[in-house]
C-alpha positions in Angstrom: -70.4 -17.4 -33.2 -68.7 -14.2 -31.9 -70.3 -15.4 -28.1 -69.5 -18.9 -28.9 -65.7 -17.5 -29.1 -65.6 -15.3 -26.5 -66.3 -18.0 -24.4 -64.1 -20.4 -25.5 -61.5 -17.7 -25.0 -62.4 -16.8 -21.6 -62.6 -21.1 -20.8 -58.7 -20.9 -22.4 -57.9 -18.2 -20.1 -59.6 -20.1 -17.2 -57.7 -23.3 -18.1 -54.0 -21.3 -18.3 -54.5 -19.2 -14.8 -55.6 -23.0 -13.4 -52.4 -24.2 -14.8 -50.1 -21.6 -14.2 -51.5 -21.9 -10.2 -50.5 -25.2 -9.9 -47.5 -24.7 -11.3 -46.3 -22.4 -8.8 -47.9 -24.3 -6.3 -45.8 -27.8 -7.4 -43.0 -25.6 -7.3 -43.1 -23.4 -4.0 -44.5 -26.7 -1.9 -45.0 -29.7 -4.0 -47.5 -30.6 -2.1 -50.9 -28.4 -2.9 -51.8 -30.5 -6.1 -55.6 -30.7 -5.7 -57.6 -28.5 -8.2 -60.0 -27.0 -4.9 -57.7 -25.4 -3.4 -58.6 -21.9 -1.6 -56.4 -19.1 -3.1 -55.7 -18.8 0.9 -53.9 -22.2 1.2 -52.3 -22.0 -1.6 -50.8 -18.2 -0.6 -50.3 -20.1 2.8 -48.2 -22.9 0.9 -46.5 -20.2 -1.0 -45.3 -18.6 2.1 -43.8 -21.7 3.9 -42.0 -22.2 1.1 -40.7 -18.6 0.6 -39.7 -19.2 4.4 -38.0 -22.6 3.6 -36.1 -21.1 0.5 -34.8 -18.2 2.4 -33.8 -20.2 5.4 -31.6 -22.6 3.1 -30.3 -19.4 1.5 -29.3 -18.4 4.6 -27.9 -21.7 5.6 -26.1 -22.0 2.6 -24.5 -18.3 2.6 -23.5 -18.9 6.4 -21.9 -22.1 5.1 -20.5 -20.7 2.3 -18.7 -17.9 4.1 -17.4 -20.3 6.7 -15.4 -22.5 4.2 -14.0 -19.4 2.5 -15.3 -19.7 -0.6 -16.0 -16.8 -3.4 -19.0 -15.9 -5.4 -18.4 -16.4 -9.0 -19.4 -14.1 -11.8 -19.3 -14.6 -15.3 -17.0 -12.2 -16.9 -15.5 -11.3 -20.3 -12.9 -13.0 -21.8 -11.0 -9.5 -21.8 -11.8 -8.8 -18.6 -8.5 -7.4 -16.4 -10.2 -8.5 -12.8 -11.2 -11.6 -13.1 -14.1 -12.0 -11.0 -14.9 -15.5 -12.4 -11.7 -16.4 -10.4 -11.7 -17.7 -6.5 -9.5 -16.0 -4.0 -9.4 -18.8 -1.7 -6.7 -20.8 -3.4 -4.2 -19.5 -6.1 -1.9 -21.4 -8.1 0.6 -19.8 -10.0 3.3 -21.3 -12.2 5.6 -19.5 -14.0 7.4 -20.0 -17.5 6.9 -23.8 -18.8 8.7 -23.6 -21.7 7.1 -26.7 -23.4 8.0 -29.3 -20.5 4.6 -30.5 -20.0 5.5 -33.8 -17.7 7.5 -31.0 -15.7 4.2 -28.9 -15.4 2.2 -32.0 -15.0 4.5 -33.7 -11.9 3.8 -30.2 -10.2 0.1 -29.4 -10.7 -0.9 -33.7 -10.0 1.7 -33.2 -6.6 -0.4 -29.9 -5.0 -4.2 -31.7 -5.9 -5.1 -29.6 -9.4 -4.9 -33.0 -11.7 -5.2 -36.4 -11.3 -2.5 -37.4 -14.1 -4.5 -39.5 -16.3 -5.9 -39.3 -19.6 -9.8 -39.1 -18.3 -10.0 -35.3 -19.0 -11.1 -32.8 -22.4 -8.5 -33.9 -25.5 -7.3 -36.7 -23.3 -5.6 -35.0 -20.4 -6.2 -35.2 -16.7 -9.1 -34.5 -14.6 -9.1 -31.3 -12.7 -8.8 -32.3 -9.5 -8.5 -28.4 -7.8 -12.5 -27.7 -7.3 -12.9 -24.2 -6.9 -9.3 -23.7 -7.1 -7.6 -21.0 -9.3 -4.6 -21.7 -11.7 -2.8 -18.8 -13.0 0.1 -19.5 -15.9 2.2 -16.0 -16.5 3.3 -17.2 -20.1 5.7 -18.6 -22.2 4.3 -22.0 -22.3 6.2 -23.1 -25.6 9.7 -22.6 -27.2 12.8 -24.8 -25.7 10.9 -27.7 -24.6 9.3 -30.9 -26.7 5.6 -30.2 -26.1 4.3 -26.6 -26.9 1.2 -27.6 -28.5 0.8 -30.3 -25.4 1.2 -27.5 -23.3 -1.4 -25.3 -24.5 -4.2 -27.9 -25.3 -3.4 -29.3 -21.8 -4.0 -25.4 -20.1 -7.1 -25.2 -22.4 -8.1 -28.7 -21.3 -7.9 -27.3 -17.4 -9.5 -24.4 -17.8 -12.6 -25.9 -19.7 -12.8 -28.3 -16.5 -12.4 -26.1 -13.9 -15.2 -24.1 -15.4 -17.6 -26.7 -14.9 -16.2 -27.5 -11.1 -16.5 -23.4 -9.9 -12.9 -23.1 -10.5 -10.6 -21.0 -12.9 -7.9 -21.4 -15.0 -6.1 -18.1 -16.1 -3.6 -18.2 -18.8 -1.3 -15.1 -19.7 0.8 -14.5 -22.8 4.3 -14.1 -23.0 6.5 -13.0 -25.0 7.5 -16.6 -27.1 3.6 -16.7 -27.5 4.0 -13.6 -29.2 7.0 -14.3 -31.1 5.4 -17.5 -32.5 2.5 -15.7 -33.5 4.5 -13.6 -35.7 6.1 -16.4 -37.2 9.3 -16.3 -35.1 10.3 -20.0 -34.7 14.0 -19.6 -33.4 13.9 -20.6 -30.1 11.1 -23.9 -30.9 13.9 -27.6 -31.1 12.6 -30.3 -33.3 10.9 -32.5 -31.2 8.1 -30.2 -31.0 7.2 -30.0 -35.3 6.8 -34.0 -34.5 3.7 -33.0 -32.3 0.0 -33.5 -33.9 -0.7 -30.0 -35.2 -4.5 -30.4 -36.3 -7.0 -29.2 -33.3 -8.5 -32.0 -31.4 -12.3 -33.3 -31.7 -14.4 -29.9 -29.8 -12.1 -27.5 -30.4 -13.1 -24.4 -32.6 -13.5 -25.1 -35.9 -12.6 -27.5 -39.0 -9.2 -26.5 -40.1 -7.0 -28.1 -42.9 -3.4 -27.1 -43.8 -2.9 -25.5 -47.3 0.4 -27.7 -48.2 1.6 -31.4 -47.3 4.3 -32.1 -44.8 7.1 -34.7 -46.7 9.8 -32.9 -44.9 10.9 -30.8 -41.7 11.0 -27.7 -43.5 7.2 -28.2 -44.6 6.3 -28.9 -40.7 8.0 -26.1 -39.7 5.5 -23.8 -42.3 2.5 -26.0 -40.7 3.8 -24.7 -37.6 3.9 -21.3 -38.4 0.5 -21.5 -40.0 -1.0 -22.3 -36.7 -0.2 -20.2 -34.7 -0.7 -17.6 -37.5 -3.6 -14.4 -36.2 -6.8 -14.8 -37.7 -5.7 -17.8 -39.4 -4.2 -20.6 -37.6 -6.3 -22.6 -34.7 -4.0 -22.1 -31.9 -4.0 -18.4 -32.7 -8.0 -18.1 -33.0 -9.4 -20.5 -31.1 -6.6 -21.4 -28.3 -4.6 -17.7 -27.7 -7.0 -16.0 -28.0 -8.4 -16.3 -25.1 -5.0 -15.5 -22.9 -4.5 -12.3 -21.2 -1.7 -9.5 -21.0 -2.8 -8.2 -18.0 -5.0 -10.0 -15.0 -6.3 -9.0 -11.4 -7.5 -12.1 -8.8 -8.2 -10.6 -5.4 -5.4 -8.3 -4.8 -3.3 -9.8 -7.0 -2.0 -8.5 -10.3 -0.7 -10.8 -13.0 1.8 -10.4 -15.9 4.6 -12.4 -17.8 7.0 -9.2 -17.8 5.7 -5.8 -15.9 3.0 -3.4 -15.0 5.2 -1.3 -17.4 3.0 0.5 -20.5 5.6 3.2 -21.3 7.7 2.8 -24.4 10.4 4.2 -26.7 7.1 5.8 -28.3 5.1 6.9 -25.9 2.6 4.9 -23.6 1.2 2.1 -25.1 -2.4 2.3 -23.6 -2.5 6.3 -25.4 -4.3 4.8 -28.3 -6.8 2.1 -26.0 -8.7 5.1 -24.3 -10.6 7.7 -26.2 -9.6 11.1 -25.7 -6.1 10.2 -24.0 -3.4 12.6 -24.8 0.0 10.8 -25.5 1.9 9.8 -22.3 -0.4 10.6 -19.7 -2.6 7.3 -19.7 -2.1 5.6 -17.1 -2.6 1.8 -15.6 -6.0 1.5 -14.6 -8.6 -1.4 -14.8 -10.5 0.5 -17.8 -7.3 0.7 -20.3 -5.8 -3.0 -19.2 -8.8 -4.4 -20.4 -8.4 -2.2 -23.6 -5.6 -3.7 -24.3 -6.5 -7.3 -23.3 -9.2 -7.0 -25.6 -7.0 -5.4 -28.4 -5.0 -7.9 -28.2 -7.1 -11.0 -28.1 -8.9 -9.0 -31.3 -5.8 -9.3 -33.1 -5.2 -13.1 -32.3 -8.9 -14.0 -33.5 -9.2 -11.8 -36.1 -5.8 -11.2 -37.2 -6.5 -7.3 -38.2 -3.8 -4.9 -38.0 -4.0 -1.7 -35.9 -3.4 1.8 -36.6 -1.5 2.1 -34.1 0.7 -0.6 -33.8 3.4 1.2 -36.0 7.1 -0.8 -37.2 8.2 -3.2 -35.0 11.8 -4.7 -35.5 13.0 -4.6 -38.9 11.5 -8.6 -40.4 13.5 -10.6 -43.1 11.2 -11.1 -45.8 12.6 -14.5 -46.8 11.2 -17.2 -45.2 12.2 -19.3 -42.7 14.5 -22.1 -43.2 15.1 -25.0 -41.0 17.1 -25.7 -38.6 16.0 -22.2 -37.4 19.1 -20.4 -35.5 20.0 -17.1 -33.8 18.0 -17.0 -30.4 18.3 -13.3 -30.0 14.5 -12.0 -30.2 16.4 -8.3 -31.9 17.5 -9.8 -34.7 15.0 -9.7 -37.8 12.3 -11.9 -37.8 10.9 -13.7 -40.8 7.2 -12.8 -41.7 6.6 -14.8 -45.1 3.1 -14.2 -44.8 3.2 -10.5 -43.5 1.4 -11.1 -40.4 -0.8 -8.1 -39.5 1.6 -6.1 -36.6 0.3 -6.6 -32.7 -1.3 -3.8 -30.8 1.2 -1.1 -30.2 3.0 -1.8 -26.6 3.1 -5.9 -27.4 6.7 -5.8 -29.0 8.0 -3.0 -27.1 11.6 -3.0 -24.8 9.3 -1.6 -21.9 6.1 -3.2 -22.6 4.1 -5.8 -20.7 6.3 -9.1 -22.5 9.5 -8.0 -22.7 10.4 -5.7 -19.8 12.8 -7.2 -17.0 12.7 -4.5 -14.2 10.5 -6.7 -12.2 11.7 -9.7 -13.1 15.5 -9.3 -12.2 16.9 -12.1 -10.3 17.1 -12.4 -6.4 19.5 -10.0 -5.3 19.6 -7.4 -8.3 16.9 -5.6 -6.6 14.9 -3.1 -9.0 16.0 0.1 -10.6 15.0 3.3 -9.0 13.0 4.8 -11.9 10.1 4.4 -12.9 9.4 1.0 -10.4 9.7 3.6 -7.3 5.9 3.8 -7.8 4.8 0.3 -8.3 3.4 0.3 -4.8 1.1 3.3 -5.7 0.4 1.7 -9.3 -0.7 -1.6 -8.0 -2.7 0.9 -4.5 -4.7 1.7 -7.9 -5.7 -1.4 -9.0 -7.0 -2.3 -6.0 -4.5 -4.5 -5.5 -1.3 -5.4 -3.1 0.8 -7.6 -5.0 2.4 -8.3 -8.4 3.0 -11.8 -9.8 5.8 -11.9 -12.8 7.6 -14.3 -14.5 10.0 -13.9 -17.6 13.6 -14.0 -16.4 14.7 -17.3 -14.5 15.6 -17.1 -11.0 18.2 -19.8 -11.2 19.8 -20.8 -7.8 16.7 -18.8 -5.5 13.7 -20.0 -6.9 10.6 -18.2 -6.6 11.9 -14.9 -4.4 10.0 -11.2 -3.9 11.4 -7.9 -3.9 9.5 -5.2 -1.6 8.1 -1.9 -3.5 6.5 1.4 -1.8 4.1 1.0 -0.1 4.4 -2.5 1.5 3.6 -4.0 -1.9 5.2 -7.3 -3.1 6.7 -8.4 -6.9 6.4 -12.3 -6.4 8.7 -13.6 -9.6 8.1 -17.3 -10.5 9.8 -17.9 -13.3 12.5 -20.9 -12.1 13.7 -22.1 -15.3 11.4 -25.7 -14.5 12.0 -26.6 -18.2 14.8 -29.2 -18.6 16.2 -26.7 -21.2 17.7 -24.6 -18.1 19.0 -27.7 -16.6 22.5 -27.0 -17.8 22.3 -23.8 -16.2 21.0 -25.0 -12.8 17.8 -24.5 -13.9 15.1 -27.9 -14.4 13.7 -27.4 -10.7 9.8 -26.5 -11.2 7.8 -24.6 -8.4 4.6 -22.8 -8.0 3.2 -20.0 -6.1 0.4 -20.3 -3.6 -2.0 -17.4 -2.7 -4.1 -18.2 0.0 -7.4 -16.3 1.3 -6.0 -13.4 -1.0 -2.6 -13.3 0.5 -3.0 -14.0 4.3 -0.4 -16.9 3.6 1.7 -17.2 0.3 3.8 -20.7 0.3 6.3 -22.0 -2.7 4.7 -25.3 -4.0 8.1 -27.8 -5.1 7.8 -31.4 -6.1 9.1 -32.2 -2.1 5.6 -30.4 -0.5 5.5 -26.8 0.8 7.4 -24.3 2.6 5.9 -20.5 4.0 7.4 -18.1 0.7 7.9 -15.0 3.0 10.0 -17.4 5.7 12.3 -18.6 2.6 12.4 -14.9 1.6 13.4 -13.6 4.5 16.3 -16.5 5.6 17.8 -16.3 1.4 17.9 -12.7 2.5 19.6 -12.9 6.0 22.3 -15.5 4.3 22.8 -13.5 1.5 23.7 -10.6 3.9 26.1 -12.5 6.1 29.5 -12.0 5.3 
């Protein structure tokens, strides 16, 4: 019996190296199928096709490199350098402010959407290929469609996934203030928006009170968008960034700034980093990226994240008023505090040194060393939007070093249009920077030749 078994065993054996052989012969050749072959041809098919597989490799790299394109890598939804994110072609568009058929008419005009309903949650197809779209925040408040406005961005970015594309979305500071159940600057148009998550998107969710009047949709409201709670918080911001690097360009809604009233805000990201001397590199932005999309998801509070601006305990009442982000805000459901840096004057959301209109320049200190920050990163340029550049448009300011600030933020939202705002534009970032052009609903003009002629007429007298 024991023979008898061996022998099967060794016939198994046999069988499986048989198998396995023609295997890798179907798959080097395709061709060497017969059972006699020599172990000579088939090691002579193996290397013809080794031969053939590295030529196309070869072919394919040299093609590759030709057309400009970028490897891809999968990285981490914290990371700071986004290395899933092509270099070829940027996109970035500034504040949206919950005008989605503004953001729309743009994105469908420069070839990144085909402006139907044929894409994810029935948006647009992503038309951009390997094309990357950075948005630098505030997406929502002022306008009719903040909900839109996100799903839409999520919708992109699970699209231009599957086409070897990118889609990079940043938070800004009325993301933040929503998710802290801050609703002042939101008008009512946007509580008549769906507020359940579409079919594919995260889990079930249900809201914990009916909606009879627009007081209740404003608590619905504030329940989405709740940390660790709501969808849009868990499953939707959660996967935005503070801080982002594509090529040599660095992305933010406000600043590169982490200093604050209370010291630097990345101290507490970095073990072992005594207070104030932290400073921006690519290990403690993605700290804090990852802090803060931990907080979104999970809604925890941090030990570090200390009082942030005195909050009314009553709730909100609608119509919501006051739009001065200082004031008090309500927090009925005492909504864990954000990382420590997120609420700050000088932090990444709310500082305006880089983002001061065209003209104002910067202030001397501390933005002298931007150019040197940035030389750190790797990286040659900073992207900001925040404060609208009514009148100029997207403009740059120069900083040490021969770095640029690139500020997008044009006010596209109709809610500016009383203030000569309404005119949406985009920033284009080509081969890393070897041509930058302003994107307008008209076609295309070379940024650093508007720059330079705003400048020259600004200076006549």
């Amino acid at each position: 019996a024991l023979r008898i078994w061996l022998k099967l065993s060794l016939f198994r054996m046999a069988v499986r190296r048989r198998l396995m052989m023609l295997c890798a012969v179907a798959a080097s050749g395709g061709a060497a199928l017969a059972m006699g072959l020599t172990s000579r041809r088939v090691a002579v098919w193996r290397s013809a096709a080794l031969l053939a597989s590295a030529q196309a490799t070869a072919a394919f790299a040299t093609a590759t490199k030709a057309a400009g394109a970028t490897r891809r890598f999968s990285v981490a939804d914290h990371a700071f350098e986004r290395l899933d994110a092509g270099t070829d072609r940027v996109v970035a568009v500034g504040d949206v402010h919950g005008d989605l058929a503004k953001l729309r008419q743009l994105l469908v005009r420069h070839g990144l959407e085909d402006g139907g309903d044929g894409g994810d949650f029935g948006y647009g197809r992503w038309t951009g290929g390997g094309a990357t779209l950075v948005q630098v925040g505030d997406c929502i408040d002022r306008g009719p469609y903040d909900v839109g406005t996100l799903l839409y961005l999520e919708s992109l970015a699970r699209q231009a996934a599957r086409a070897g594309g990118a889609v990079v979305r940043m938070l800004g500071n009325h993301e933040l203030l929503n998710c802290l159940g801050d609703m002042r600057f939101i008008i009512p148009e946007t509580l008549r928006e769906p507020m359940l998550p579409p079919a594919g998107l995260g889990s079930a969710f249900e809201f914990s009170k009916p909606a009879p009047d627009m007081q209740a949709l404003l608590e619905r409201r504030i329940e989405i968008f709740k940390p660790g709670h709501g969808w849009l918080a868990t499953d939707v911001l959660s996967r935005f960034l503070v801080y982002a690097k594509v090529g040599s360009t660095v992305f933010v809604h406000g600043s590169l700034a982490v200093a604050s009233r209370r010291g630097n805000a990345l101290d507490a990201l970095l073990p072992g980093a005594k207070r104030g001397e932290t400073v921006a590199t690519t290990e403690a932005l993605e700290a804090f990226n990852a802090k803060t999309q931990q907080w979104l998801r999970e809604g925890e509070a941090t030990e570090s994240s200390g009082p942030i601006f005195s909050r009314n305990p009553a709730p909100m009442k609608y119509p919501t008023s006051s739009p001065n982000a200082r004031q008090p805000i309500a927090n009925p459901d005492k909504v864990p505090d954000p990382p420590f840096g997120l609420m700050e004057a000088q932090g990444p959301l709310w500082d305006r040194r880089s983002s001061r209109p065209a003209g104002a320049g910067l202030l001397p200190k501390p933005y002298d060393d931007l150019g040197f920050k940035l030389a750190g990163l790797g990286a040659k340029r900073l992207v900001v939007g925040h404060t609208p550049q009514i009148g100029t448009g997207i403009n740059s300011a120069p900083a040490a070093g021969g770095a640029e600030i690139w500020r997008i933020d044009t006010g596209m939202s109709d809610a500016f249009r009383d203030f000569g705002g309404g005119i949406p534009e985009a920033l284009e970032i080509l081969r890393d920077g070897e041509e930058v052009n302003v994107l307008t609903l008209d076609g295309k003009v070379d940024a650093r030749s508007r720059d330079a002629a705003m400048m020259s007429a600004a200076q006549e007298p």
